[in-house]
C-alpha positions in Angstrom: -18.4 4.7 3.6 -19.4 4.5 -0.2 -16.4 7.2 -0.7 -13.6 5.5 0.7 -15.0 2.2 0.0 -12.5 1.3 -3.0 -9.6 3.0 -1.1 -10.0 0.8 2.1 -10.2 -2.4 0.0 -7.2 -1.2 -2.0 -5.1 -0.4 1.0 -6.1 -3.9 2.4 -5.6 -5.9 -0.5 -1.6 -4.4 -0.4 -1.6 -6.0 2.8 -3.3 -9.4 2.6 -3.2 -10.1 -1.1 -6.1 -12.4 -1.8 -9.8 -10.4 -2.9 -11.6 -11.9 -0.3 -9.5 -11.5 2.8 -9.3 -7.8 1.9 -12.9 -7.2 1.5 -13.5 -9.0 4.9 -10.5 -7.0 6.4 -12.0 -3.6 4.6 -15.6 -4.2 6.2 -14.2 -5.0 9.2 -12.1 -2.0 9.6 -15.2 0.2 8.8 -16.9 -1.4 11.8 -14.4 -0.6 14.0 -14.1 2.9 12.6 -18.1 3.6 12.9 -17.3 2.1 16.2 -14.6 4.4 17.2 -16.2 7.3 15.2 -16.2 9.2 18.6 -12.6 9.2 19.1 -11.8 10.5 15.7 -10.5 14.3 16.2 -12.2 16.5 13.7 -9.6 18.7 13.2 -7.8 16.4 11.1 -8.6 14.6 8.0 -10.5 11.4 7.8 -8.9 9.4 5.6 -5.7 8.8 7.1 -7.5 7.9 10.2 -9.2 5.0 8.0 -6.3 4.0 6.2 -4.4 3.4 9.6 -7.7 1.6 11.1 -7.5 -0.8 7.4 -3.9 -1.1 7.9 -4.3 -2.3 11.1 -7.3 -4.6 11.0 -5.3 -6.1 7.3 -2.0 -6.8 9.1 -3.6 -8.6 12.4 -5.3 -10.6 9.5 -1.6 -11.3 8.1 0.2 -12.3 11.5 -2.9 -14.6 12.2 -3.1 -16.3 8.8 0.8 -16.5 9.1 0.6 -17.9 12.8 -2.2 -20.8 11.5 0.5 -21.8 8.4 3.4 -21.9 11.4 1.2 -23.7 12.7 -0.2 -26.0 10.6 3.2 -26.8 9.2 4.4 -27.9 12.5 1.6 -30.4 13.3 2.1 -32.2 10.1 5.7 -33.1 9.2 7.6 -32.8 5.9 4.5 -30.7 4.5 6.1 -28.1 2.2 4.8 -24.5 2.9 2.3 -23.1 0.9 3.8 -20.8 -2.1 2.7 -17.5 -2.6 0.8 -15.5 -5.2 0.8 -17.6 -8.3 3.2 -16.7 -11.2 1.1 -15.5 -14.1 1.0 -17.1 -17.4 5.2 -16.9 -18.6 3.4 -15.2 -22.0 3.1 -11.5 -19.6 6.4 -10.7 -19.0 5.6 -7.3 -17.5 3.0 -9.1 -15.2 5.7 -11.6 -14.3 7.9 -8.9 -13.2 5.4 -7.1 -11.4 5.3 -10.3 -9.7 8.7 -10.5 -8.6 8.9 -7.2 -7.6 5.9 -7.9 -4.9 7.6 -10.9 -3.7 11.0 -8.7 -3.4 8.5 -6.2 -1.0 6.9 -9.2 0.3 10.9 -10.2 1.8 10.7 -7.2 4.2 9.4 -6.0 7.4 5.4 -5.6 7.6 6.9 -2.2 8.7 8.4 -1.5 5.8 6.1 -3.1 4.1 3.0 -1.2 5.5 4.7 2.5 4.6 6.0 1.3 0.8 2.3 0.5 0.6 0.9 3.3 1.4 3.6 5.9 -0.2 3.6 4.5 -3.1 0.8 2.4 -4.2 -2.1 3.9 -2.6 0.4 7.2 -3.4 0.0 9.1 0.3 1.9 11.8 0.8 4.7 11.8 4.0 1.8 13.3 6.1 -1.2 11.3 5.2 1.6 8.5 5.8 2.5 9.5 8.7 -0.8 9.9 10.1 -2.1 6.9 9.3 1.1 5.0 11.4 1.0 7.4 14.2 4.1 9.0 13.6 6.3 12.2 12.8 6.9 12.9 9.2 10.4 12.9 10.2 10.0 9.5 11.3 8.6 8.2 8.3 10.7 9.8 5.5 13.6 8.2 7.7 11.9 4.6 8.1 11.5 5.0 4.1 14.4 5.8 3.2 15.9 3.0 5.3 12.5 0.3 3.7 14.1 1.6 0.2 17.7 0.5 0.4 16.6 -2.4 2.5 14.5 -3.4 -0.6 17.3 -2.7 -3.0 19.4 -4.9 -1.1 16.3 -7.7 -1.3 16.3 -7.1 -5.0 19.9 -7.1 -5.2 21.0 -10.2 -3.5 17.7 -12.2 -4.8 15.8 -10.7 -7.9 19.2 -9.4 -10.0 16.9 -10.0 -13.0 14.9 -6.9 -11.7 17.6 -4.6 -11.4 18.4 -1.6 -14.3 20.1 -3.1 -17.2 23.8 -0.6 -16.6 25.9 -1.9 -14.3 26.1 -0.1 -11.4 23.0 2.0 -11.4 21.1 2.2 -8.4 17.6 0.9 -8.8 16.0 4.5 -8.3 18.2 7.3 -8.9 18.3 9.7 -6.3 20.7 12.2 -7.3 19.8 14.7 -9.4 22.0 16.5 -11.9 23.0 20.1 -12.0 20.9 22.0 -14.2 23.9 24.6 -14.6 25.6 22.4 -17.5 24.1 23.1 -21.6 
């Protein structure tokens, strides 16, 4: 547990994005791994098996806070939602933008969300991705691809602020030039 300890929390805190939630959601999946330790296959490796167990328990934790706000919202009229993560200090301009970009990710899918997370900012590879949602590594680098331009289109039509300064550049390049030309 001690080993994977700081990865399950980080994987959670993607997810849920408060300290505390992901700590409780980070214990919690480690219970329901010791508790499905018998179903683990030890032919393959551990840790995307946790990570898919954390991403799990952290996004049940999501949909229910999310239900309780719908929720709460309903039974008292007018109330204005409750904003998300709180701006930082106007002074950290990189930290503000950081900011925006996880509100741009925070506009998709939980799907898309989940494998963005995990790809890049817990930096799996396809496979360990894969594993941890259950799925062909076909089906991921697919469902990526697709999570990417749906997130440049988030970032396009809402956050233009965040986009590369040249006009017409895509937000991550993806073609790659000939090395042929001197």
């Amino acid at each position: 547990m001690q080993s994977y300890e700081e990865l399950a929390f980080r994987a959670a805190y993607l997810i849920v994005r408060d300290e505390d939630d992901a700590a409780d959601a980070a214990q919690d999946a480690f219970v329901r791994a010791y508790r499905a330790l018998h179903t683990f296959d030890t032919t393959r490796a551990f840790r995307p098996w946790l990570l898919r167990i954390v991403t799990n328990v952290a996004l049940n934790s999501t949909r229910a806070s999310k239900r309780r706000q719908a929720a709460s919202e309903r039974l008292v009229p007018g109330s204005e939602p409750t904003p998300g993560p709180m701006q930082p200090d106007a002074a950290a301009e990189a930290a503000e933008q950081a900011e925006r970009v996880w509100e741009a990710i925070g506009g998709l899918s939980d799907d898309d969300q989940n494998l963005i997370y995990l790809r890049y900012f817990l930096e799996s590879s396809e496979a360990e991705a894969a594993e941890a949602i259950g799925r062909p590594v076909g089906t991921v680098k697919s469902r990526l691809h697709r999570a990417l331009k749906r997130l440049r289109q988030v970032i396009e039509d809402h956050y233009p602020d965040l986009q590369p300064q040249a006009a017409g550049q895509p937000v991550r390049e993806e073609k790659h030039e000939s090395t042929a030309k001197s």
